[in-house]
N, CA, C and O atoms as a GROMACS GRO file, in nm:
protein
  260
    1UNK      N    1   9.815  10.088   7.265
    1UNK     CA    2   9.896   9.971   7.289
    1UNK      C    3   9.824   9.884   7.392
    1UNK      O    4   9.771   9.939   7.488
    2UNK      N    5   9.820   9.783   7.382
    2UNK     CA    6   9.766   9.651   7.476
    2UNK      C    7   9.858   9.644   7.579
    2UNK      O    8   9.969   9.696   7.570
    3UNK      N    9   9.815   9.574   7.691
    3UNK     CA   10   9.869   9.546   7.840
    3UNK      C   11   9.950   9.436   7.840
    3UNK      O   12  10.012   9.424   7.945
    4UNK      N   13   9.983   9.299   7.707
    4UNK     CA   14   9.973   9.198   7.769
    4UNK      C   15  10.094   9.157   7.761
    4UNK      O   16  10.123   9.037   7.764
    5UNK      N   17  10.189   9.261   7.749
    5UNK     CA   18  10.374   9.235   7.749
    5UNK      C   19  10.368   9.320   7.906
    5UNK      O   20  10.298   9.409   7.955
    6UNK      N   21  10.477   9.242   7.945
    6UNK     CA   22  10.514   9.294   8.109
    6UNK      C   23  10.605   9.416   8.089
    6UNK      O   24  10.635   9.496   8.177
    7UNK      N   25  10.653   9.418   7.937
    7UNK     CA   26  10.822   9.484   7.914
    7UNK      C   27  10.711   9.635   7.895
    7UNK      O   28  10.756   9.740   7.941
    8UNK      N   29  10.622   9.638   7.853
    8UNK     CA   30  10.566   9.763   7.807
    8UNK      C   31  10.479   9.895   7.894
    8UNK      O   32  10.428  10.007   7.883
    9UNK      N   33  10.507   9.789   7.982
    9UNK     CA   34  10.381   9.848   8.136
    9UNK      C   35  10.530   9.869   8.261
    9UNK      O   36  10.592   9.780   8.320
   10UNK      N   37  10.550  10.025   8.266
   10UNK     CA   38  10.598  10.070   8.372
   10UNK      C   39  10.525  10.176   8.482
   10UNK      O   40  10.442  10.253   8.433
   11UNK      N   41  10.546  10.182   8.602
   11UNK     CA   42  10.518  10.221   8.724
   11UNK      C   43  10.528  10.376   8.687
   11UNK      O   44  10.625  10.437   8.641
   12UNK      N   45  10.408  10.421   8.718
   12UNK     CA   46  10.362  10.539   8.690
   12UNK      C   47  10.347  10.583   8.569
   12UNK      O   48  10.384  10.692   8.527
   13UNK      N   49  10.267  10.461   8.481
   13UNK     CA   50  10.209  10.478   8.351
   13UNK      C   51  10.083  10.483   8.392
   13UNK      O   52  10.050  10.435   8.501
   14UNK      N   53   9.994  10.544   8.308
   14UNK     CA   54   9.866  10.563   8.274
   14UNK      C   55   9.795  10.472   8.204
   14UNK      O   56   9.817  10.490   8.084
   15UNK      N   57   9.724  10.387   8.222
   15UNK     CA   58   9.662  10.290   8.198
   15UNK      C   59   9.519  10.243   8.200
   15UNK      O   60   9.464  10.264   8.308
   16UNK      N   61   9.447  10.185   8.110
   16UNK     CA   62   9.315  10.112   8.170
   16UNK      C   63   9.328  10.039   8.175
   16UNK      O   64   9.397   9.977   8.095
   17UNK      N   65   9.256   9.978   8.297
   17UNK     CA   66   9.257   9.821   8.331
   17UNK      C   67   9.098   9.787   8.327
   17UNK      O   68   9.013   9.875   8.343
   18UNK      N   69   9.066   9.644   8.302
   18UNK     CA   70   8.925   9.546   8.336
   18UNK      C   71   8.916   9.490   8.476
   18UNK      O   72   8.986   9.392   8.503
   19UNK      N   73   8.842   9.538   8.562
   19UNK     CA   74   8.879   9.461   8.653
   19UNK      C   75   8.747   9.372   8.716
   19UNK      O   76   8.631   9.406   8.697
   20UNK      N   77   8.782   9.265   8.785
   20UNK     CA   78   8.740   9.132   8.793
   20UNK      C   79   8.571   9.127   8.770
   20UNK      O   80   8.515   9.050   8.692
   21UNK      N   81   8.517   9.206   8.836
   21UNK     CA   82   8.387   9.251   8.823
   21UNK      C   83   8.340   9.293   8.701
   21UNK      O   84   8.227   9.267   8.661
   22UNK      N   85   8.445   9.374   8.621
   22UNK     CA   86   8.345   9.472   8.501
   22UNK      C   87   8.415   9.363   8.380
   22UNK      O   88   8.451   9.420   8.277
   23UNK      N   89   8.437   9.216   8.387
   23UNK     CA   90   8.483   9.138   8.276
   23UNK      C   91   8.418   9.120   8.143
   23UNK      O   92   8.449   9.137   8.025
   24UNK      N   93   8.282   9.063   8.235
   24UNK     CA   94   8.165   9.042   8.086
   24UNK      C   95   8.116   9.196   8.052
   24UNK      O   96   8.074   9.227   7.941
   25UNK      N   97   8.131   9.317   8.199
   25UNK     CA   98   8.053   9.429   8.067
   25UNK      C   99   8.183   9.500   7.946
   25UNK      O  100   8.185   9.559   7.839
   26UNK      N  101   8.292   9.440   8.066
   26UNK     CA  102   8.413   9.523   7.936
   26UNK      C  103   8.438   9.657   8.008
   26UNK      O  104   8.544   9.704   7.969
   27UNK      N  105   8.394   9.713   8.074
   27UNK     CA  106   8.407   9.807   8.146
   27UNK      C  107   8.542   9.882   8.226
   27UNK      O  108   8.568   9.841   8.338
   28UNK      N  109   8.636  10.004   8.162
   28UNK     CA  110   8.721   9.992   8.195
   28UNK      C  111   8.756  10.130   8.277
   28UNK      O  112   8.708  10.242   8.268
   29UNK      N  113   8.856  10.077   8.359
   29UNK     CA  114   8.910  10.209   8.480
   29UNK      C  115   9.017  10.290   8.433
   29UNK      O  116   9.072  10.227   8.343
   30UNK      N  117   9.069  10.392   8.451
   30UNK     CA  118   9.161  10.458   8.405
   30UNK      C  119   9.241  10.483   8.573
   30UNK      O  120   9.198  10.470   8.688
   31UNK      N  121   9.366  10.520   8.519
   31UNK     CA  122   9.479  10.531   8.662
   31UNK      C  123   9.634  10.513   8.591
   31UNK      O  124   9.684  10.488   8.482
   32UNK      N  125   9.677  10.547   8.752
   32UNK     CA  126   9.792  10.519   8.753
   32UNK      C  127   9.885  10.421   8.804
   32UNK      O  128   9.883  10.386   8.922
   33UNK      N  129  10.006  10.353   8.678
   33UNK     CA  130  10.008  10.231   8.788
   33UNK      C  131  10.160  10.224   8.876
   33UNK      O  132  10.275  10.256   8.847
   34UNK      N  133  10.082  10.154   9.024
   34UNK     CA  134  10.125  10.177   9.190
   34UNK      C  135  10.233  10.055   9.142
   34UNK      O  136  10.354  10.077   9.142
   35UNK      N  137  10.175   9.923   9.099
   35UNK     CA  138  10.264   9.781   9.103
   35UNK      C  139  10.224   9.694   9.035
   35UNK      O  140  10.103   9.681   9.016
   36UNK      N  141  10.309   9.615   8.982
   36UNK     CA  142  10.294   9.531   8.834
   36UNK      C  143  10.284   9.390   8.948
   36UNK      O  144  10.354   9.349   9.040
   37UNK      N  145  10.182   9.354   8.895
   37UNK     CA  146  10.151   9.221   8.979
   37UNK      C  147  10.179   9.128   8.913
   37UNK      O  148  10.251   9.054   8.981
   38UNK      N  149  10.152   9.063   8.755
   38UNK     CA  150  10.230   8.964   8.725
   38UNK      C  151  10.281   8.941   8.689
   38UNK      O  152  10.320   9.009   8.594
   39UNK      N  153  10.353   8.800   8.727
   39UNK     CA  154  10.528   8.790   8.729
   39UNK      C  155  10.569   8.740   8.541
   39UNK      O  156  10.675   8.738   8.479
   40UNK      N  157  10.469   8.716   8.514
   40UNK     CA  158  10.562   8.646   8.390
   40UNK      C  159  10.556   8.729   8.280
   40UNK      O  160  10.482   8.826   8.294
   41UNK      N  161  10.630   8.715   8.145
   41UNK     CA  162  10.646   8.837   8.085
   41UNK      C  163  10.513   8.865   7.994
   41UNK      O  164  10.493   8.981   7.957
   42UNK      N  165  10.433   8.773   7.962
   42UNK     CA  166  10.320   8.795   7.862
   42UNK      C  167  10.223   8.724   7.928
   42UNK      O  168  10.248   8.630   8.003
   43UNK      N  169  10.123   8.762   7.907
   43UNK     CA  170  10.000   8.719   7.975
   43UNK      C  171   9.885   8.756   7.839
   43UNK      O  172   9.886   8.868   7.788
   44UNK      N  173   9.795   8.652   7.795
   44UNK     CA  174   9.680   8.658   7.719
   44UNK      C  175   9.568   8.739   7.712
   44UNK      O  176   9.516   8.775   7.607
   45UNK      N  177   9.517   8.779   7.868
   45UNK     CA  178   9.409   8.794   7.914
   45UNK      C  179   9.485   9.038   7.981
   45UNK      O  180   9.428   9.137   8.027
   46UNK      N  181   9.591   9.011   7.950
   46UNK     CA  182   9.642   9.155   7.988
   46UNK      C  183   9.713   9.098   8.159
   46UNK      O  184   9.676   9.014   8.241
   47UNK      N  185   9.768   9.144   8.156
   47UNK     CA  186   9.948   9.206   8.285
   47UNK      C  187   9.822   9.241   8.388
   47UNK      O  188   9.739   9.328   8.361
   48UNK      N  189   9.820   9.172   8.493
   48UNK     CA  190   9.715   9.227   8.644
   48UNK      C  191   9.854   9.363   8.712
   48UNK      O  192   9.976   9.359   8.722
   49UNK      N  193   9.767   9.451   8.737
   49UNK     CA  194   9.852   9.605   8.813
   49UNK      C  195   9.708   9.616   8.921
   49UNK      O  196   9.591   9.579   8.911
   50UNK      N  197   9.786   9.684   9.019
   50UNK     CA  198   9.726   9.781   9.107
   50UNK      C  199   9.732   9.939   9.068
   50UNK      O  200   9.836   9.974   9.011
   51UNK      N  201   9.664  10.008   9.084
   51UNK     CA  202   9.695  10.145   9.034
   51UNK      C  203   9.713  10.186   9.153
   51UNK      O  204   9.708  10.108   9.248
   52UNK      N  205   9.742  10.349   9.168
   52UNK     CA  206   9.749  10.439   9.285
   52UNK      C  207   9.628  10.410   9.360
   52UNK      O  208   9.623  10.359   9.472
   53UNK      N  209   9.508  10.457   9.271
   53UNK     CA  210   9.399  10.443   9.383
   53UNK      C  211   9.356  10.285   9.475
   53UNK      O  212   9.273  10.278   9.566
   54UNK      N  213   9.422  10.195   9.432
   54UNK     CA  214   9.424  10.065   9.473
   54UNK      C  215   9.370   9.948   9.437
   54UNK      O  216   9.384   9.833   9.477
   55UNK      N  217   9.279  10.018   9.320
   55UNK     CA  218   9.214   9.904   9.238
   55UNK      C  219   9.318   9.806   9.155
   55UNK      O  220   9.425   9.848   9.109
   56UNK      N  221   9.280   9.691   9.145
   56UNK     CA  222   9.326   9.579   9.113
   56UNK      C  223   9.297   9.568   8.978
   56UNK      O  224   9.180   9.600   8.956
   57UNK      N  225   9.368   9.531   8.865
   57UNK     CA  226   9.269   9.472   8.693
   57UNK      C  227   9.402   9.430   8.592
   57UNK      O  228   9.524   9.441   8.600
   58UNK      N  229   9.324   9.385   8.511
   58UNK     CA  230   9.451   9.342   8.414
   58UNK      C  231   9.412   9.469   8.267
   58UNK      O  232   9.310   9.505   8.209
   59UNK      N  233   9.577   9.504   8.257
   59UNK     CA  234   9.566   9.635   8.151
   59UNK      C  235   9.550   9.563   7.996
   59UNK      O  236   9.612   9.473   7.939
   60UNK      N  237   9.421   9.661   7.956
   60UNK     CA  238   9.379   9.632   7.841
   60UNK      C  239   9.404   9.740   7.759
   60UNK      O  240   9.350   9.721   7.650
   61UNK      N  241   9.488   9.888   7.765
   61UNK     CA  242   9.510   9.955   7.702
   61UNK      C  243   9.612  10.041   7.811
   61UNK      O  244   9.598  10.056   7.932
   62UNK      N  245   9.728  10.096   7.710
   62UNK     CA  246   9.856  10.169   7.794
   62UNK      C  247   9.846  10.330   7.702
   62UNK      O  248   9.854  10.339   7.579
   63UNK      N  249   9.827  10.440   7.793
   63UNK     CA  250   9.785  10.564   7.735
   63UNK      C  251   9.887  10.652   7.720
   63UNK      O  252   9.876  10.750   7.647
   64UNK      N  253  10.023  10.616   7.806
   64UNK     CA  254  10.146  10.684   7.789
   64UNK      C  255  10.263  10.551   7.863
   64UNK      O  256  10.251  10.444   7.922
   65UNK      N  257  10.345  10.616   7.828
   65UNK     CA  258  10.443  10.500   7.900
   65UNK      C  259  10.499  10.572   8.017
   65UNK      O  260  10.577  10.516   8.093
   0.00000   0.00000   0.00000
């Protein structure tokens, strides 16, 4: 499932995110997510989260809910 509904991404889901740095290689992080950072309900580009470990990215794939 994709990141880019807000309704589908809850707090202490498992997730990969892209984050700002690894854009052009595509390069993605795995975690857990700490806080749903944006506010509106759909976003194009994937929903920006912080995970536990504190990294910042927008989720490009949701691995459990």
């Amino acid at each position: 499932m994709t990141g880019n509904h807000r309704s589908d991404i809850k707090v202490g889901a498992r997730v990969k995110v892209v984050q700002k740095q690894d854009q052009r290689s595509g390069r993605l992080t795995e975690g857990i997510v700490r806080d749903i950072l944006t506010k509106s309900g759909l976003h194009p580009h994937g929903i920006k989260v912080r995970l536990e470990s504190g990294i910042v990215g927008r989720v490009k794939e949701i691995l459990n809910g």
